[in-house]
N, C-alpha and C positions, 0 to 999 in steps of 0.2 A: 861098506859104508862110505859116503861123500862127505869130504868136509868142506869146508867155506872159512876165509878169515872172516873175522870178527872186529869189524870196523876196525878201531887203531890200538886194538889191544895186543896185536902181536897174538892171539889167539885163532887156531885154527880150532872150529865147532862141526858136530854132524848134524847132517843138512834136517833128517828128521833125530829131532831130538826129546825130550822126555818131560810135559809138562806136569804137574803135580796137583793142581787142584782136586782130581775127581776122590787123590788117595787122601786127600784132607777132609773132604765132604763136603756135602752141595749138591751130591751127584746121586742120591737114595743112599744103600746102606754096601757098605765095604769094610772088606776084611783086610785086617794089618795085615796077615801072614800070604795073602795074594796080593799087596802093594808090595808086601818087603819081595817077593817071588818077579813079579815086574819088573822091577828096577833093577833086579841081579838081572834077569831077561835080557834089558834093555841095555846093560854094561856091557853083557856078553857078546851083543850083538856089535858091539861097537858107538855105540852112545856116550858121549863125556858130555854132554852139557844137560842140565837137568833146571827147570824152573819151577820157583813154588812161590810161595808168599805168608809172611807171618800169619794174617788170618786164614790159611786153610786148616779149618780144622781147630783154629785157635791154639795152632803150632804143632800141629799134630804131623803135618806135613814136614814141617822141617825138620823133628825130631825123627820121623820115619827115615830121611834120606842121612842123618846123621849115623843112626843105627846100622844104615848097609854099606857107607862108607867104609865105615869103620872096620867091616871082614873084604876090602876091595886094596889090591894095589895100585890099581889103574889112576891114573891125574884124574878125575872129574870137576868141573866147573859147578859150581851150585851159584844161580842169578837166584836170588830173594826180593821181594820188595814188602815198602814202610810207607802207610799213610792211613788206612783204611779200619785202622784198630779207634781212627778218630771217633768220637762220639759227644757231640753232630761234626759230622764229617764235614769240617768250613776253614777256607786256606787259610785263615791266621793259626789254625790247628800245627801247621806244617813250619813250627820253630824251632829254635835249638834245643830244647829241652824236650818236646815230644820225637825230636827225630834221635835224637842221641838214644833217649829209653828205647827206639823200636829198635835202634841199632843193637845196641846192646842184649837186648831181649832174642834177638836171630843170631849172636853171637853165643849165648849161652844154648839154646836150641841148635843147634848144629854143630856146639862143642867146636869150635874151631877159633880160632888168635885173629886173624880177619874173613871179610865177607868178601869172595869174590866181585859180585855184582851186585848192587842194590839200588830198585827202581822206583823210583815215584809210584807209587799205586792208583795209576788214575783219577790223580787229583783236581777239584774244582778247577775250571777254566785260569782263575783268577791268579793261582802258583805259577804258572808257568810267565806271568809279567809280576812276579814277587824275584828279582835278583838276588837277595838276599837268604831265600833258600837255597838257592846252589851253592854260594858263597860258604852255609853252613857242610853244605855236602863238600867242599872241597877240604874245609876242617878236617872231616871226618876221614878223607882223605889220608892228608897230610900226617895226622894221628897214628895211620897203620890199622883203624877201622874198620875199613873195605879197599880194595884195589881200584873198583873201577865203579862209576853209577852212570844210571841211565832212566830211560822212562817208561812207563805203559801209557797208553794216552787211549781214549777214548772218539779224538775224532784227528784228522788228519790236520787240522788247522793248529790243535795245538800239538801236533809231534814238528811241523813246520816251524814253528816257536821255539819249541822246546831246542832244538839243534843250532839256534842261534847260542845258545849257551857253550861255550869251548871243550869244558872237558864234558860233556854229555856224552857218551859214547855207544850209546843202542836205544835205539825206540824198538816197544813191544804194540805190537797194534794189530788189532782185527782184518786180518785178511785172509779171503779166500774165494772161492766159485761165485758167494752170494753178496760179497764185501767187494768191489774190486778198485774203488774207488783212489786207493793208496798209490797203484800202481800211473794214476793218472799224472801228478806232479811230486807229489814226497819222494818216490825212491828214486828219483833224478835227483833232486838235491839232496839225501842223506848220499848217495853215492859219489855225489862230487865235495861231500864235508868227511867221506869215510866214517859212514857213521852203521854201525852195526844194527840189522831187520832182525826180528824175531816175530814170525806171521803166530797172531794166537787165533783163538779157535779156529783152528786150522778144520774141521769139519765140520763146523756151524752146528755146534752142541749136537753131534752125531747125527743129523738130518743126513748130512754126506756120507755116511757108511750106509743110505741104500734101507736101511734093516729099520727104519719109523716109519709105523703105518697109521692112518687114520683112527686104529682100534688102542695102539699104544697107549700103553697107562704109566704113568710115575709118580713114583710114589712122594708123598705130604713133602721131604724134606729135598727133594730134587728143583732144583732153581727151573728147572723147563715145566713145571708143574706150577710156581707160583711166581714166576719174575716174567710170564709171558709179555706182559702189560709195563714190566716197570716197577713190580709194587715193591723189589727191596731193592734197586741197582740198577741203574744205567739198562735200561728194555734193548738194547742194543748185543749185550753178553748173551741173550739166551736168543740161541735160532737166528744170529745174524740182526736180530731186529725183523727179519720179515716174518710176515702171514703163516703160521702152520702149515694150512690149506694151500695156500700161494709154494710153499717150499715141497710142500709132496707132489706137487703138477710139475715142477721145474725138474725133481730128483727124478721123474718118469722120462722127462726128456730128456735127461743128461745119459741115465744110463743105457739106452741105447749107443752110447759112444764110448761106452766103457771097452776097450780092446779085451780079447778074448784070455781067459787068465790071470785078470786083473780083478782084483775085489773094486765097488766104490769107493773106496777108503785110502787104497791104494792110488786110485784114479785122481782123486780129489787132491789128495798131495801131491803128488807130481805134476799136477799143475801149477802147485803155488813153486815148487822148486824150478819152474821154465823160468820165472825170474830171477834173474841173475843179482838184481839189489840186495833180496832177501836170504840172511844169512842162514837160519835154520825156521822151520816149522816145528812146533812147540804140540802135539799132541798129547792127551790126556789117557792114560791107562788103568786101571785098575787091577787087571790079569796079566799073566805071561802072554797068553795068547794074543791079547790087544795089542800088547808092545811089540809080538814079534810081525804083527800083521803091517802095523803103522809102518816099522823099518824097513819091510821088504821094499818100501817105492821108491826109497836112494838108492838104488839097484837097479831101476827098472830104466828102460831107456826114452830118450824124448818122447813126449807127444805131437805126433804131426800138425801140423800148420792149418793144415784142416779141418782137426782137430778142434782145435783151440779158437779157430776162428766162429764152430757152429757154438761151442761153448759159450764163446762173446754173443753172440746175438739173442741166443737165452737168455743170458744177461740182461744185457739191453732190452727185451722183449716183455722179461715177465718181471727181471729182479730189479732192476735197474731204477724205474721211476717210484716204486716204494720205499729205498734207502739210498740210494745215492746222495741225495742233498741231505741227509741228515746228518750223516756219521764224514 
């Protein structure tokens, strides 16, 4: 395994690390006893950094990675994040008395005295020019609350913002093959503030493992089945924001450049680790098997320059003028 510091936490993290949603749900139907099998997987393999978030699952997440701590000796990092349990989710939602309860509510689910990490959950535009939320976060801080906080953001204009804030110490944000947009100006200035990348859907909700076909079905409760458009979250989270159609013509082109021995999954992350900004890739497991496939690509060696350069032009070609200027 490769690690990476982790902005200015004095943390070193591995580079593919362990994200948690899919074992929380969102993702069709999963089995505790193959999340809790993962995540031993994913330790063994050399994984210490794991991310989740109070709503997966409606804590079902964090109580899962509490449970397998708990038989682990290893340090593990658990990043959480608080905002998204709002209901209507609107930045004056984001006070001292709803962030303290979500605080508290991830402290009693992970059974633990404080929170590693805890990130803004992709909150309205409007929080990240609210000072006064961080201000509460540094509280929470100072308390012995949590260690350190940071952000998920949904578009790159406000993880730019959000890193004007001092102690912000990691943006979590969409990047990969079909995203690439970050790599244009944020990770030059998160890396000249030292501020900690966490690339999330690091394989554009499984399009980039190769394995969705035109015929693919999922099932009622999988966000790629009914968030295509947008209808519960940010249309942005499922498939990158792009075209179904548009992402299976691009996944044809790409994996002809997959090197011999490589899964797509593998391929796909190690391109987001060629950037040096980004501290770890956050993938999504459900099985042992997924975990141990995801980790095999901090193992594997650079991708050629030529590589990466036809990748770009696919990019540019097919993905580029349908999500670039959005996200």
């Amino acid at each position: 395994m490769e690690y990476r510091t982790f902005g200015r936490t004095g943390w070193q993290i591995s580079t593919i690390s362990f994200g948690a949603w899919a074992i929380g749900g969102a993702w069709g139907s999963v089995d505790d006893s193959e999340s809790i099998a993962a995540l031993h997987k994913a330790i063994d393999l050399g994984v210490n950094f794991i991310d989740t978030a109070d709503v997966y699952g409606d804590g079902r997440s964090e109580r899962l990675i509490s449970q397998v701590l708990k038989d682990r000796s290893e340090e593990v990092i658990v990043a959480t994040k608080a905002g998204r349990r709002l209901d209507p989710h609107v930045a004056s939602g984001y006070n001292r008395e709803n962030l303290t309860a979500f605080v508290e509510r991830s402290l009693r689910n992970l059974d633990v005295d404080a929170l590693d990490l805890v990130q803004l959950h992709c909150p309205p535009g409007e929080v990240y020019y609210m000072p006064e939320t961080f201000y509460i976060l540094d509280d929470l801080t100072k308390a012995g609350k949590l260690r350190y906080y940071g952000v998920s953001v949904e578009k790159v204009e406000e993880a730019i913002k959000a890193i004007e804030y001092p102690q912000v110490q990691s943006v979590q944000i969409i990047f990969n093959i079909f995203r690439q947009r970050p790599a244009d100006l944020f990770f030059r200035l998160a890396q000249e503030k030292q501020v900690g990348i966490l690339a999330r859907v690091p394989l554009s909700s499984g399009m980039l493992t190769g394995k969705i076909s035109p015929s693919t079905k999922f099932e009622a409760d999988d966000h790629r089945q009914y968030n295509r458009e947008g209808a519960a979250f940010d249309k942005g989270e499922t498939f990158s924001g792009v075209d179904f159609a548009l992402s299976l013509q691009a996944v044809e082109e790409l994996r002809k450049l997959v090197p011999h021995g490589w899964t797509m999954a593998q391929f796909a992350l190690r391109w987001i680790l060629m950037f040096e900004a980004v501290s770890a890739a956050i993938p999504g497991a459900k099985r042992p098997s997924q975990a141990e496939d995801n980790l095999a690509a901090a193992n594997f060696p650079p991708i050629s320059d030529a590589t990466m350069q036809e990748i770009c032009s696919i990019y540019d070609r097919l993905i580029k003028p349908q999500v670039h200027h959005l996200w």
